[in-house]
N, CA and C atoms as a LAMMPS dump frame, in Angstrom:
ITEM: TIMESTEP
0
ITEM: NUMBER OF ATOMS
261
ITEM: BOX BOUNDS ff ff ff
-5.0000000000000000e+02 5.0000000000000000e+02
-5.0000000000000000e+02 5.0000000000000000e+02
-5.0000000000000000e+02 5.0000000000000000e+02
ITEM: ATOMS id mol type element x y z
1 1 1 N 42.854 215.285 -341.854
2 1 2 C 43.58 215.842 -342.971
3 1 3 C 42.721 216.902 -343.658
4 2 1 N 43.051 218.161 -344.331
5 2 2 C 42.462 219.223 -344.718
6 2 3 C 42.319 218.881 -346.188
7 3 1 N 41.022 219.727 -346.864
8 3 2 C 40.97 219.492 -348.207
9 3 3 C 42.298 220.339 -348.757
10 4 1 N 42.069 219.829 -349.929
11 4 2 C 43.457 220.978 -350.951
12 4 3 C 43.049 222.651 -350.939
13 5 1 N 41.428 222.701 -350.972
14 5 2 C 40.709 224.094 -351.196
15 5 3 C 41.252 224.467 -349.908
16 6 1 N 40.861 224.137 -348.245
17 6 2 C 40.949 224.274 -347.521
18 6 3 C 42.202 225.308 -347.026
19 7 1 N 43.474 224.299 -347.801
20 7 2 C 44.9 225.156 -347.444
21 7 3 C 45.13 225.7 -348.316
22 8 1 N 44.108 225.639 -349.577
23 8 2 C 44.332 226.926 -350.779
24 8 3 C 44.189 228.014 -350.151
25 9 1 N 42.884 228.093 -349.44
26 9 2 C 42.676 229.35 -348.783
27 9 3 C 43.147 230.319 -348.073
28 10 1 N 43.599 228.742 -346.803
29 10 2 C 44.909 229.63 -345.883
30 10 3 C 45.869 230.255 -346.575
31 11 1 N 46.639 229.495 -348.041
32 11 2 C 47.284 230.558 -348.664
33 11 3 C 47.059 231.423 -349.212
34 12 1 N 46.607 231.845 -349.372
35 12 2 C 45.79 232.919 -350.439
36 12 3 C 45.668 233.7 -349.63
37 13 1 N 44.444 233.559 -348.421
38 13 2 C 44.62 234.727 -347.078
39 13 3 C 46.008 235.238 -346.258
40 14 1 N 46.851 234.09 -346.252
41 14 2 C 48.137 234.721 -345.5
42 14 3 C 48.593 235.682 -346.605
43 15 1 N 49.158 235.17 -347.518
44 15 2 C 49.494 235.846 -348.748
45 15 3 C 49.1 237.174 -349.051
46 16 1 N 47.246 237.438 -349.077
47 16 2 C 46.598 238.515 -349.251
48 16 3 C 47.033 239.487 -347.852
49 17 1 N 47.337 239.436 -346.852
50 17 2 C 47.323 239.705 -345.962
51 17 3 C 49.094 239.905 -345.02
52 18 1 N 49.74 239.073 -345.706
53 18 2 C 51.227 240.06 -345.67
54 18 3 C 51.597 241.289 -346.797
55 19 1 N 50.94 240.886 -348.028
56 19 2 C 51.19 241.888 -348.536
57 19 3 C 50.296 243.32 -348.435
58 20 1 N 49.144 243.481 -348.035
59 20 2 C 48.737 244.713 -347.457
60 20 3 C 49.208 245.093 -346.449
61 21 1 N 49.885 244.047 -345.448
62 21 2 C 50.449 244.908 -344.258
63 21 3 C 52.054 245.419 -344.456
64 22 1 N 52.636 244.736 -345.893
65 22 2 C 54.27 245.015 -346.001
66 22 3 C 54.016 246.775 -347.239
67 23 1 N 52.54 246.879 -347.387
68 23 2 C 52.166 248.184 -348.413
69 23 3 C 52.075 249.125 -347.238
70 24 1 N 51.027 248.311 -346.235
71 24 2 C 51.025 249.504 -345.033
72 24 3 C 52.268 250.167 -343.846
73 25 1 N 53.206 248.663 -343.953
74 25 2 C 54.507 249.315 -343.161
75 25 3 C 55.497 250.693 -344.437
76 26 1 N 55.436 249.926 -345.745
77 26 2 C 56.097 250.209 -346.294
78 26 3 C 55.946 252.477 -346.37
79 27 1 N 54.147 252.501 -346.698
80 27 2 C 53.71 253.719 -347.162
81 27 3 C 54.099 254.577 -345.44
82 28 1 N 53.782 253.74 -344.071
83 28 2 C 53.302 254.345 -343.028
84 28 3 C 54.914 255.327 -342.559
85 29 1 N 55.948 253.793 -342.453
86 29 2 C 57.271 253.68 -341.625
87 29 3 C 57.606 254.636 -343.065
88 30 1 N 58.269 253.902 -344.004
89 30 2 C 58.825 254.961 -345.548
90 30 3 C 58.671 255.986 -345.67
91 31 1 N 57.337 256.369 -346.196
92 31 2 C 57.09 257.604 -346.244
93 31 3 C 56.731 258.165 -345.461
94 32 1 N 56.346 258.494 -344.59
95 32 2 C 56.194 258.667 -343.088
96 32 3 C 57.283 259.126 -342.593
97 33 1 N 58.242 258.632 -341.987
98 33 2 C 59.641 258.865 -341.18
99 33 3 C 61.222 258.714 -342.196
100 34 1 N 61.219 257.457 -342.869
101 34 2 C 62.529 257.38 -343.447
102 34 3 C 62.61 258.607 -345.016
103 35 1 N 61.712 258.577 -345.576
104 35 2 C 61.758 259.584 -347.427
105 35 3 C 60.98 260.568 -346.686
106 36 1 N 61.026 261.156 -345.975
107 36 2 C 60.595 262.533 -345.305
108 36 3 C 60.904 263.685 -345.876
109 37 1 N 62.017 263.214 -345.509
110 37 2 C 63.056 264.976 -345.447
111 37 3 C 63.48 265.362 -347.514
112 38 1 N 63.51 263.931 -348.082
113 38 2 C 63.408 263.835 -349.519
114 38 3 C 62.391 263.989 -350.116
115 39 1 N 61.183 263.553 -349.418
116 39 2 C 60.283 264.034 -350.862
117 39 3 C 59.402 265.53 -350.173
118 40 1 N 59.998 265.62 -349.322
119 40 2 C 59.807 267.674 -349.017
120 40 3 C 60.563 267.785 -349.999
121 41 1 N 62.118 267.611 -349.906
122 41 2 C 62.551 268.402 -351.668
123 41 3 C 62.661 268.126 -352.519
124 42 1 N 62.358 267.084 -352.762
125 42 2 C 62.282 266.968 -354.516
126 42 3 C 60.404 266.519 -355.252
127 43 1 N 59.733 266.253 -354.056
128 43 2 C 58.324 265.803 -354.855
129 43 3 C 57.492 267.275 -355.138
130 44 1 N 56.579 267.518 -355.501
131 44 2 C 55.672 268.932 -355.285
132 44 3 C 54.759 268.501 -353.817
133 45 1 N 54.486 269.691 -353.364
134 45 2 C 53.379 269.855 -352.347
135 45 3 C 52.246 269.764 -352.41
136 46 1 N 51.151 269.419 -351.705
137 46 2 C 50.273 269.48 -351.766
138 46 3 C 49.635 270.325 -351.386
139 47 1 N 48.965 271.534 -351.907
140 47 2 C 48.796 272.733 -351.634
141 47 3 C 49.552 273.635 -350.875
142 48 1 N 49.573 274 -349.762
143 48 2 C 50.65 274.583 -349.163
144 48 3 C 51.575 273.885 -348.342
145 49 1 N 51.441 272.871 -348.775
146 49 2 C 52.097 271.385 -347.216
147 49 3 C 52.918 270.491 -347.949
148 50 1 N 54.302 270.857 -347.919
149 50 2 C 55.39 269.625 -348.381
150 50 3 C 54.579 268.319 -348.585
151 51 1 N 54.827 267.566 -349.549
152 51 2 C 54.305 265.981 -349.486
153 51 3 C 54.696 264.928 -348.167
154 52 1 N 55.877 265.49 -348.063
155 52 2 C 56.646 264.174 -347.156
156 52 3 C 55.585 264.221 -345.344
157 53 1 N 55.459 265.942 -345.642
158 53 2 C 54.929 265.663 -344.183
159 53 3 C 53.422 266.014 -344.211
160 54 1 N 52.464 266.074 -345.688
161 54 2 C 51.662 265.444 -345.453
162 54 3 C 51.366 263.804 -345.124
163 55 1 N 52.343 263.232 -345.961
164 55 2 C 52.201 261.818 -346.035
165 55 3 C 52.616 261.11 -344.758
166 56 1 N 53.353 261.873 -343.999
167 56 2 C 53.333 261.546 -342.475
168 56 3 C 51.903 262.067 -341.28
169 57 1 N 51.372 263.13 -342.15
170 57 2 C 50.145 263.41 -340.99
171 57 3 C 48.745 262.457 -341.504
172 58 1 N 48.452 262.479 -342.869
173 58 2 C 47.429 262.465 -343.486
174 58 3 C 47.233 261.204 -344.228
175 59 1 N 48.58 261.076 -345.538
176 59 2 C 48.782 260.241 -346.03
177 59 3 C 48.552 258.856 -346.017
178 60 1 N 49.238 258.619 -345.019
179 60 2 C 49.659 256.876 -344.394
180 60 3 C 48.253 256.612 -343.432
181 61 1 N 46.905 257.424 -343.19
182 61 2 C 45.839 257.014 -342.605
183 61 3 C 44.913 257.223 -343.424
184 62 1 N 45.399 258.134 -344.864
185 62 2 C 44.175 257.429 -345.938
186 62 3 C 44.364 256.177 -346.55
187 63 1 N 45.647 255.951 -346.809
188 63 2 C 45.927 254.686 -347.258
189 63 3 C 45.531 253.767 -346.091
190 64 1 N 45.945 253.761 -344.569
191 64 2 C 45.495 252.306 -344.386
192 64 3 C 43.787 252.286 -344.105
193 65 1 N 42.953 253.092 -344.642
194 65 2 C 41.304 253.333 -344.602
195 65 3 C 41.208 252.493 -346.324
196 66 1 N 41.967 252.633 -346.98
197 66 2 C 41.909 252.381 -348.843
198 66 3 C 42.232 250.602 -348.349
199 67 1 N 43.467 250.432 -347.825
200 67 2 C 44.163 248.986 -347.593
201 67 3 C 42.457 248.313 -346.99
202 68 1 N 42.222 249.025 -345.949
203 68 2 C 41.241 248.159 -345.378
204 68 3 C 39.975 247.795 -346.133
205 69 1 N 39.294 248.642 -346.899
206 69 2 C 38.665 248.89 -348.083
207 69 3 C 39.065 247.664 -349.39
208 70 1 N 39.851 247.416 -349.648
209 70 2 C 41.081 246.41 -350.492
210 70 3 C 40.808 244.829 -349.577
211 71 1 N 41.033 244.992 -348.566
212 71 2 C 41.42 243.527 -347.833
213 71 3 C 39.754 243.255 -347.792
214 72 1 N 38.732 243.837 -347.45
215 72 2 C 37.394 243.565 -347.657
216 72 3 C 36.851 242.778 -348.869
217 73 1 N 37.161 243.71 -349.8
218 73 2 C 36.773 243.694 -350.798
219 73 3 C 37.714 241.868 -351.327
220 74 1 N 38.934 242.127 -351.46
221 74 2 C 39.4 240.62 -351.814
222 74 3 C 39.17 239.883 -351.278
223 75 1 N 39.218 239.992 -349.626
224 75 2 C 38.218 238.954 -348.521
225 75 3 C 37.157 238.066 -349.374
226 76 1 N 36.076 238.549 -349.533
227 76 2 C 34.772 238.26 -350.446
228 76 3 C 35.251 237.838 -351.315
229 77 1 N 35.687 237.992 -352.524
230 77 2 C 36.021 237.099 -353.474
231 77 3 C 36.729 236.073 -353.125
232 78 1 N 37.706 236.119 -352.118
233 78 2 C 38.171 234.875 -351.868
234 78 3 C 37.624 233.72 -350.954
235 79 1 N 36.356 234.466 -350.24
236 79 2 C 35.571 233.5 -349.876
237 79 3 C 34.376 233.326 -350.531
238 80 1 N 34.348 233.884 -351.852
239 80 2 C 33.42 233.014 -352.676
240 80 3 C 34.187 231.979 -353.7
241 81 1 N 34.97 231.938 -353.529
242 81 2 C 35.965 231.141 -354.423
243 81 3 C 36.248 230.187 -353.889
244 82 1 N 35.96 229.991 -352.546
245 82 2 C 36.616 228.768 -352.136
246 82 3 C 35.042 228.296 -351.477
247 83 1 N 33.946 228.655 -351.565
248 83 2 C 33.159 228.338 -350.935
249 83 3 C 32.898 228.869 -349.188
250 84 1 N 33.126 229.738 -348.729
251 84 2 C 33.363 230.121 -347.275
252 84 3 C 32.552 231.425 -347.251
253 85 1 N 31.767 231.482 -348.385
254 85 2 C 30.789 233.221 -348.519
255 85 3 C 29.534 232.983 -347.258
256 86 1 N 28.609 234.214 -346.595
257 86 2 C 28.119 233.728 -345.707
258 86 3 C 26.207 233.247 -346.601
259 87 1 N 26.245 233.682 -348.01
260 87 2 C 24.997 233.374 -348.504
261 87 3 C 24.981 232.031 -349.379
């Protein structure tokens, strides 16, 4: 039988970890392919480059470099919180 901390954890990690990947479908697939052709006309550009199709070249691979950056970073706290840190 598992401690209570034990399957705290597992929740907390699944949890932490659908929701960066439902930010990363959301920013990659969304803005990316489906709000494309919309936020070319109605958002501003980014220098000379519509938003929509920066955020399809550029965008959606700084964010998932930031997401991964994010899941690290809460990683560690959540394995010092439950006891699972490697020091």
């Amino acid at each position: 039988m598992e401690k209570p901390t034990t399957r705290s954890y597992k929740v907390a990690c699944l949890k932490l970890t659908l929701i960066l990947l439902a930010i990363w479908a959301i920013v990659s697939f969304g803005c990316g392919i489906l709000l494309r052709n919309w936020m070319d006309a109605n958002l501003p550009s980014i220098g000379h480059v519509p938003l929509g199709f920066w955020m399809a070249q550029q965008g959606s691979i700084i964010c998932f470099v930031l997401l991964l950056i994010i899941y690290a970073i809460c990683m560690r706290r959540l394995d010092e919180k439950h006891g699972y840190s490697e020091e």
